[in-house]
SENUMI-480908 format. One record per residue (C-alpha): residue number from 1; x, y, z; residue in one letter. Coordinates in nm, 3 decimals. Each point is the difference from the previous one (the first is absolute). Example, Ala and Ser with C-alpha at 12.3 -4.5 7.8 and 13.67 -1.06 7.14 Angstrom:
// SENUMI-480908
  seq     east    north       up  type
    1    1.230   -0.450    0.780     A
    2    0.137    0.344   -0.066     S
// end
This chain:
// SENUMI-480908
  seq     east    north       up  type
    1   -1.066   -1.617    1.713     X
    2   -0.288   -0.254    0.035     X
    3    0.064   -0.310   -0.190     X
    4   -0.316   -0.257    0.051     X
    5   -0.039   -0.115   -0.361     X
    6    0.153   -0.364   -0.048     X
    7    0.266   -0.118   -0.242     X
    8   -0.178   -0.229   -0.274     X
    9    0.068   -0.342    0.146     X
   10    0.252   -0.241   -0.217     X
   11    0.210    0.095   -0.296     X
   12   -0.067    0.063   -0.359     X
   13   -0.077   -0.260   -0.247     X
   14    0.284   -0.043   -0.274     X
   15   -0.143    0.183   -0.302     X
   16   -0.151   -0.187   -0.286     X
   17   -0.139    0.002   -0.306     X
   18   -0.343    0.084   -0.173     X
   19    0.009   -0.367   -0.122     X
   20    0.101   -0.073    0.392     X
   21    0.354   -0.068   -0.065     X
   22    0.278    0.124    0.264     X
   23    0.177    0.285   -0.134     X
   24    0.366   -0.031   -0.003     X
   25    0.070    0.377    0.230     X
   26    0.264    0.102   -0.242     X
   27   -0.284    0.058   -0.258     X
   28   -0.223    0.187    0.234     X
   29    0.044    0.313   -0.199     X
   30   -0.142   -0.167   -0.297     X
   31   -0.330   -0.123    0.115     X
   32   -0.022    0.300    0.290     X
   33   -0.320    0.238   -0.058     X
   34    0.033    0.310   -0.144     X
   35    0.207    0.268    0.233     X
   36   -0.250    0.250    0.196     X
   37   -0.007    0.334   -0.174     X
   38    0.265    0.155    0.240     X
   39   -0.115    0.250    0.282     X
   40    0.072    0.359   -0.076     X
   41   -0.061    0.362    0.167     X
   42   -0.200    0.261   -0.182     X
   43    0.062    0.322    0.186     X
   44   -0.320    0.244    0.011     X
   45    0.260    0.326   -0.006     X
   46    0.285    0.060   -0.239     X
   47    0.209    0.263    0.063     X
   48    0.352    0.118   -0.131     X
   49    0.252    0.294    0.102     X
   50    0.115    0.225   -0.264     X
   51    0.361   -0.118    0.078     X
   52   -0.116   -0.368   -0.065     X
   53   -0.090    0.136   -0.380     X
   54    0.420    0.103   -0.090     X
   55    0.020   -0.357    0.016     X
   56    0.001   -0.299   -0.264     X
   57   -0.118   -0.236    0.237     X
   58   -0.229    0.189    0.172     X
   59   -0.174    0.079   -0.368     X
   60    0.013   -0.376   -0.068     X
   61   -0.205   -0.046    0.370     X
   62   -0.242    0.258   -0.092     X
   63   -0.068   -0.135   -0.384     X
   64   -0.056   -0.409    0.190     X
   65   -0.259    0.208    0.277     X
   66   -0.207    0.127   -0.281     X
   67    0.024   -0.316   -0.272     X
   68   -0.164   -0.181    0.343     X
   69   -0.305    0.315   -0.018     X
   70    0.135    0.162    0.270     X
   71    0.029    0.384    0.012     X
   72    0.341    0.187    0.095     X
   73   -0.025    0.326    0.236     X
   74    0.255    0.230   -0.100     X
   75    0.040    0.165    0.381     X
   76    0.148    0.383    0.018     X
   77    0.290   -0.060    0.194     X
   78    0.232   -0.270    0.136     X
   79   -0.186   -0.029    0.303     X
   80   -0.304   -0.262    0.059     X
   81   -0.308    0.105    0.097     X
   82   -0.363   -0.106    0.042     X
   83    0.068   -0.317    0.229     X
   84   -0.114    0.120    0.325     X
   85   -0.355   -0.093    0.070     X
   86   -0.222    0.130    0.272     X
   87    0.062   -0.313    0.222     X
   88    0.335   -0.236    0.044     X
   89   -0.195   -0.313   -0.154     X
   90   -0.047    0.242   -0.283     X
   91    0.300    0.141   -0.083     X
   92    0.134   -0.406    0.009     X
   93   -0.263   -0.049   -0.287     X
   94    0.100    0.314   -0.208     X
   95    0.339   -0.070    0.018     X
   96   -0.010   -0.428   -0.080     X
   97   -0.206    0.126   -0.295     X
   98    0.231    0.220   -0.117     X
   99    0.285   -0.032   -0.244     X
  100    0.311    0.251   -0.033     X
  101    0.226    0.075   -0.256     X
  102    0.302    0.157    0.152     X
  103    0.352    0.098   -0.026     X
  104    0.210   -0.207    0.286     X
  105    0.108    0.212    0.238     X
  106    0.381    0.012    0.057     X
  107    0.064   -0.220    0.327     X
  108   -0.159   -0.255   -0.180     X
  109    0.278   -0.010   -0.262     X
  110    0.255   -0.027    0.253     X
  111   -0.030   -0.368    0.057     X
  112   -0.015   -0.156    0.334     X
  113    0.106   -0.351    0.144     X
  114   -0.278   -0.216    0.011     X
  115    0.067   -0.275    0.291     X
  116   -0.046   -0.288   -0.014     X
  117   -0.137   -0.015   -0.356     X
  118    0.228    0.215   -0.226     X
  119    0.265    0.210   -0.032     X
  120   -0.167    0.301   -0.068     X
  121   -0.383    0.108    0.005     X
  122   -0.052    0.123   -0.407     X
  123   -0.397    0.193    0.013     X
  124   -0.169   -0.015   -0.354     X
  125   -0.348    0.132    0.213     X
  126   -0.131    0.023    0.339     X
  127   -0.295   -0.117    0.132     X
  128   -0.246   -0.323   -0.051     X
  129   -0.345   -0.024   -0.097     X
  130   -0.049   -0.313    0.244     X
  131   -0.160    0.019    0.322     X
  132    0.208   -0.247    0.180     X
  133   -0.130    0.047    0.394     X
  134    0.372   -0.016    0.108     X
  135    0.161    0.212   -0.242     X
  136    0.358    0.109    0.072     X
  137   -0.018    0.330   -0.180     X
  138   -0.221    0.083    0.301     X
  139    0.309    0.104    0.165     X
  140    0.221    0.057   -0.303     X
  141   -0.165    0.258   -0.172     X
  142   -0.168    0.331    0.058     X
  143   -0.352    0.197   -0.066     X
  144   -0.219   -0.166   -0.191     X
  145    0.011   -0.328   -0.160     X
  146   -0.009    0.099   -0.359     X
  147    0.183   -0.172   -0.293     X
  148    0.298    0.167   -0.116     X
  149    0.182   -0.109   -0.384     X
  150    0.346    0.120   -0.041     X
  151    0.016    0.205   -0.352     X
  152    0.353   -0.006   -0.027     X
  153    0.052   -0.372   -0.036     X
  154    0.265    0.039   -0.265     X
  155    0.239    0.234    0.247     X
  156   -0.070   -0.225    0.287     X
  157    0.118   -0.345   -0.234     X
  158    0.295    0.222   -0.106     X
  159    0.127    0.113    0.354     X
  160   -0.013   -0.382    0.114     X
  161    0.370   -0.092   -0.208     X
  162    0.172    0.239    0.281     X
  163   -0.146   -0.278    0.346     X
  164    0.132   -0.307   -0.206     X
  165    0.287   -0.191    0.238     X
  166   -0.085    0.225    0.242     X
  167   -0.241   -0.163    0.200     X
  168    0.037   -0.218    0.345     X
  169   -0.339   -0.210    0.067     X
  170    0.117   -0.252   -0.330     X
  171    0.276    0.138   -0.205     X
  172    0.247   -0.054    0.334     X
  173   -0.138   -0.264    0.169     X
  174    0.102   -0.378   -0.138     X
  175   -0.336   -0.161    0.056     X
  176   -0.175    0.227   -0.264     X
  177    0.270    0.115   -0.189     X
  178   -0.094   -0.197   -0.297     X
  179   -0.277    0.294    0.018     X
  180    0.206    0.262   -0.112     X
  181   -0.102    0.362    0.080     X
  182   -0.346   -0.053    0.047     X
  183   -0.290    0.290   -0.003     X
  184   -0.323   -0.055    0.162     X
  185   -0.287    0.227   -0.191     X
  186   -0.296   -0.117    0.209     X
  187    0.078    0.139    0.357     X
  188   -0.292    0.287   -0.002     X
  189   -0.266   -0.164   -0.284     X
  190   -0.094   -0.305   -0.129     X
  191    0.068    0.008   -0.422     X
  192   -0.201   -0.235   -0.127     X
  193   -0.308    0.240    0.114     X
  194    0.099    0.266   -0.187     X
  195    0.242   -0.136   -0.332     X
  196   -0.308   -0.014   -0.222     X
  197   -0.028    0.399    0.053     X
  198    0.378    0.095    0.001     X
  199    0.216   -0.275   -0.160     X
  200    0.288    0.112    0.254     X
  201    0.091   -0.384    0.140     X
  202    0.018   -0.112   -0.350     X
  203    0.241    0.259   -0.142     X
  204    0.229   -0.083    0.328     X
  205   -0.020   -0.332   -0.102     X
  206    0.121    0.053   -0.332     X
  207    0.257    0.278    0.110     X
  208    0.156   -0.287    0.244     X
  209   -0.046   -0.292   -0.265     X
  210    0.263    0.233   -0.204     X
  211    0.184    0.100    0.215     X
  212    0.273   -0.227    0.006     X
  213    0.134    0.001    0.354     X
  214   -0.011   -0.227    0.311     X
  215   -0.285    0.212    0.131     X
  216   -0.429   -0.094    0.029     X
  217   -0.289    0.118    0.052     X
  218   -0.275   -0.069    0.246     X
  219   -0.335    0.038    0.063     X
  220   -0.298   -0.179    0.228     X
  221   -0.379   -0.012   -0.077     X
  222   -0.330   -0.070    0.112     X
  223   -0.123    0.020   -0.339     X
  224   -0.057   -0.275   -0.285     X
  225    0.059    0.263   -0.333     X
  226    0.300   -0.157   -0.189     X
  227   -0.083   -0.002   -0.316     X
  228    0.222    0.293   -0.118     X
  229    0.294   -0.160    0.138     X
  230   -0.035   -0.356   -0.155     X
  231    0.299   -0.010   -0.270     X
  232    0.171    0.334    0.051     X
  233    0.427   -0.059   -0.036     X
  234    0.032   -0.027    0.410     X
  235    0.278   -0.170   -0.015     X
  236   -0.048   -0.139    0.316     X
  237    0.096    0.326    0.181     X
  238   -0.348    0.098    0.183     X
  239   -0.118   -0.214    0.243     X
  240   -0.375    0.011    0.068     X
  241   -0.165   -0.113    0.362     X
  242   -0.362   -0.060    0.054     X
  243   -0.117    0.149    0.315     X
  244   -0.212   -0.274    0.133     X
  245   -0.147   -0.188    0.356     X
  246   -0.239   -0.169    0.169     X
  247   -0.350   -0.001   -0.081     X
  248   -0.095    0.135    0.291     X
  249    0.209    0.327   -0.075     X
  250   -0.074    0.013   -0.403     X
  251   -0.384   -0.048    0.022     X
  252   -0.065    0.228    0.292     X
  253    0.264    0.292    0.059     X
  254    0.140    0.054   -0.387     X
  255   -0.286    0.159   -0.158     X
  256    0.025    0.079   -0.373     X
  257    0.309   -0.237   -0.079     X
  258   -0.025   -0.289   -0.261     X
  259   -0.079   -0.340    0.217     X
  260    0.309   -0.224    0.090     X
  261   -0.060   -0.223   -0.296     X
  262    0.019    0.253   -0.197     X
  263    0.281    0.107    0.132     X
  264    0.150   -0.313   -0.056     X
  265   -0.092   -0.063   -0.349     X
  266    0.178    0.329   -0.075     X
  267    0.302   -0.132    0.159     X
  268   -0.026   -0.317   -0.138     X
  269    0.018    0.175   -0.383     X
  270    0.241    0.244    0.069     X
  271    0.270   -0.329    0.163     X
  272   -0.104   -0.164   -0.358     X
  273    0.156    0.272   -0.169     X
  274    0.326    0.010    0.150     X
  275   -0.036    0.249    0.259     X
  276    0.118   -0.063    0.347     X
  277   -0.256   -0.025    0.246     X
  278   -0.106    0.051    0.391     X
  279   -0.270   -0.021    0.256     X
  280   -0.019    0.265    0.233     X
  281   -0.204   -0.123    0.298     X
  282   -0.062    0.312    0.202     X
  283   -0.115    0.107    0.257     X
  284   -0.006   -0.375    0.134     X
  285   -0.290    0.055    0.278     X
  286   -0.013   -0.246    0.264     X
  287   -0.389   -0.074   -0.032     X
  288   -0.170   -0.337    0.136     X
  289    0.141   -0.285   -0.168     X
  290    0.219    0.182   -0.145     X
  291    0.234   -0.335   -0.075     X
  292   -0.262   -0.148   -0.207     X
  293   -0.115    0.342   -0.169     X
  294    0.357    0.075   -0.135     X
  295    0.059   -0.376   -0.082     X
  296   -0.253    0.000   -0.265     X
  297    0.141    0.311   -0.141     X
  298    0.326   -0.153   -0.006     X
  299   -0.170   -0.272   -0.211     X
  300   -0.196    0.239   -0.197     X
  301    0.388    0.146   -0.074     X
  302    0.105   -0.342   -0.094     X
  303   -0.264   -0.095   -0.238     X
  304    0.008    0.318   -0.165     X
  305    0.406    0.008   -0.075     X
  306    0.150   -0.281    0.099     X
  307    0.026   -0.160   -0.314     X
  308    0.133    0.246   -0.238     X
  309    0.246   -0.139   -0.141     X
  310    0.413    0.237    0.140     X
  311   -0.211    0.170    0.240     X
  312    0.171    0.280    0.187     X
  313   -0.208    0.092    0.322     X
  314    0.070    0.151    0.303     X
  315   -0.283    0.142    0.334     X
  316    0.048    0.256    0.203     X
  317   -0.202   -0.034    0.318     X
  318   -0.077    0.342    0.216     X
  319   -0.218   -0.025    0.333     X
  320   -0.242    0.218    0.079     X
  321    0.054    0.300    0.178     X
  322   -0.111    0.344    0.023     X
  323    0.090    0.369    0.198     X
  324   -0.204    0.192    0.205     X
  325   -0.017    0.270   -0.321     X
  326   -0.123   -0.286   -0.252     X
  327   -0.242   -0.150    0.255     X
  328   -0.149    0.301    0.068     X
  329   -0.039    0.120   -0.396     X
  330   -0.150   -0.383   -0.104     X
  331   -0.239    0.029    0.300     X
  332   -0.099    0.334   -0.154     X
  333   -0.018   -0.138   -0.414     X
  334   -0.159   -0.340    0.194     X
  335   -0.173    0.017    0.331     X
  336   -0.112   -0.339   -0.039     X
  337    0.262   -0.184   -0.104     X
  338    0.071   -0.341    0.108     X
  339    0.397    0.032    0.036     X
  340    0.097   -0.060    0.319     X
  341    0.207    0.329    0.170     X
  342    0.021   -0.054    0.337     X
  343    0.299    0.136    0.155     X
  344   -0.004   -0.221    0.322     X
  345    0.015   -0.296   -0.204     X
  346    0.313    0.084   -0.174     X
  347    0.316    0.116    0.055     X
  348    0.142    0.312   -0.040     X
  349    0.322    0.070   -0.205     X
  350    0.185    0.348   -0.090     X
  351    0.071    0.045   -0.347     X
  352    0.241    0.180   -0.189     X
  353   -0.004    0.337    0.145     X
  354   -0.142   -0.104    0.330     X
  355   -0.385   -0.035   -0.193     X
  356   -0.196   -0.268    0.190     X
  357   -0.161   -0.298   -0.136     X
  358   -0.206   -0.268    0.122     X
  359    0.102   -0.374   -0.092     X
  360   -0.098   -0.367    0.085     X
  361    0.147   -0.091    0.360     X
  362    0.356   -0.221   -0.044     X
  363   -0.187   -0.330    0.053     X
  364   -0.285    0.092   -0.270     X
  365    0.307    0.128   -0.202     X
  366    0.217   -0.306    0.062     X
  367   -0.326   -0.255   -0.077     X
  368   -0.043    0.156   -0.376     X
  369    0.292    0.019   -0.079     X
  370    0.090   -0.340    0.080     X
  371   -0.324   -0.100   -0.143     X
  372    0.053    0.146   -0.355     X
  373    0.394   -0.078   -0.002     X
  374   -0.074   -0.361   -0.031     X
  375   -0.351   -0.044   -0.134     X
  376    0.133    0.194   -0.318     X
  377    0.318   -0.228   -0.013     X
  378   -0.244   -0.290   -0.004     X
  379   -0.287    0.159   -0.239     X
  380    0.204    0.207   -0.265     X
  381    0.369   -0.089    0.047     X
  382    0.131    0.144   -0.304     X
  383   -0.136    0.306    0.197     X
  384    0.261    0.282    0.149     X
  385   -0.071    0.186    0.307     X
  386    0.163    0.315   -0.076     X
  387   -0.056    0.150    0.348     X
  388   -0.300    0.004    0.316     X
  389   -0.065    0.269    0.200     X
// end
């Protein structure tokens, strides 16, 4: 990635006043502007399965589509269709337009681990309306990029009593036990782009804010929408992450997220009300400067949470890498992108399975991680590192 445009030189005034008088920061939230209305997706193409209509929660997805004037196509079978356009580019834009309504198929109710993150993977949807230039689903999922929502919310909630103490990522290991069995629900979408059409994140938060067990909930965004989770009985069992990074990534390879203040503001509301909170800096890309780019974000972290008063806050910091299969479906959604791919400047690592990925080289590796092991000590050292990789 080309990175020319400078950092603005010195740091920010201490806010003040209208009348010019410094502002004490604990009262920021008092004299702050109004929030931004929060970004959300409108999907041109609605579209539901019969089998997604024998379910309550489906019904309840389809009634919050059409009070926000959109239109609901009943399809004729299970199956999905009209998504394939004449032309690769095109079929990308049908299917990122497109939202589905759809039964969960049944390997995703048998839950998976989720390493390093989570004991198990729980799926309330898959799919993203972003267009993130590096996206990860590249490789993860198949056919066309369309927006799936899980109907069957309420079996899927139910069936998660039966993985509880059963997990080995935090409910065995003594460094995140205090955890408990914890279920990530953001590994294949981002919710905060689609809970104003489905209200699925929401009623998990409320199912695991009653349900009175050492287990919690988690989910990462790029999104700003919290509104509808402000005050709900959490009970301090989901924790929410803001997806965030460097300017350089967030302005010119995350197209149709909320910016990274934004981001932030969310975060800072939903740490006000209790919930426990986390950064999730990923993919950390090694672009020019890259110590002074991810310093400011660091501060941008700090200013945004680091006074709220019992703040619980953790980051999770992932590299960047990518497989010969994601590189070459990104370079087909964007054959311009800016993300650097090259295989001969990385190295190359076998996965589970024997799939190959492409990483930073050991020094590169060794120099971030070094890098953002102490400069978050220093910057936000109420902040846990949960894990890097």
């Amino acid at each position: 990635m080309d990175v020319t445009r400078p950092l603005a030189p010195g740091a920010p005034a201490a806010p003040h006043s209208a009348s010019g008088e410094a502002v004490d920061t604990h009262d920021l939230d008092a004299v702050a502007p109004p929030p931004r209305p929060a970004r959300r997706w409108t999907p041109k193409r609605v579209v539901a399965t019969p089998a997604a209509y024998d379910h309550a929660h489906g019904r309840r997805i389809m009634a919050l589509v059409e009070a926000h004037g959109l239109e609901v196509e009943r399809l004729r079978g299970n199956r999905l269709t009209g998504l394939r356009g004449e032309s690769d580019r095109e079929t990308y834009a049908r299917a990122k337009a497109t939202m589905a309504i759809v039964v969960s198929p049944p390997s995703r109710r048998k839950l998976q681990p989720i390493a390093p993150s989570a004991d198990w993977r729980v799926d309330l949807a898959e799919g993203c309306p972003a267009h993130c230039q590096y996206c990860y689903l590249a490789g993860s999922l198949t056919g066309p990029p369309v927006t799936r929502i899980y109907a069957d919310l309420d079996d899927i909630l139910a069936g998660l009593a039966d993985y509880a103490g059963r997990g080995t990522i935090t409910s065995r290991r003594a460094d995140r036990r205090d955890e408990g069995t914890t279920f990530e629900a953001s590994c294949y979408t981002d919710p905060l782009a689609l809970e104003h059409l489905t209200g699925s994140w929401r009623r998990a938060v409320e199912h695991f804010g009653a349900w009175d067990a050492p287990v919690q909930l988690r989910w990462t965004t790029k999104f700003d929408d919290v509104d509808g989770f402000v005050g709900l009985a959490h009970h301090g069992r989901t924790r929410v992450r803001s997806s965030v990074n460097c300017r350089p990534v967030t302005t010119r390879v995350e197209g149709g997220t909320s910016r990274l203040e934004d981001r932030l503001a969310g975060l800072r509301r939903l740490a006000r009300d209790g919930y426990p909170v986390g950064v999730t800096i990923a993919p950390i890309i090694a672009v020019p400067d890259w110590q002074a780019h991810y310093g400011e974000l660091l501060d941008a972290v700090a200013a945004a949470v680091g006074d709220v008063p019992g703040l619980d806050l953790t980051a999770e910091l992932i590299t960047h890498r990518f497989t010969p299969g994601s590189k070459e479906v990104l370079l087909g959604w964007y054959p311009r992108t800016r993300v650097e791919m090259d295989e001969q400047a990385r190295s190359r690592k076998h996965g589970r399975f024997g799939a190959v990925k492409y990483v930073y080289p050991a020094e590169t590796m060794a120099q971030l991680r070094s890098w953002f092991q102490h400069e978050l000590a220093d910057r936000l050292p109420s902040c846990r590192i949960l894990y890097w990789t």
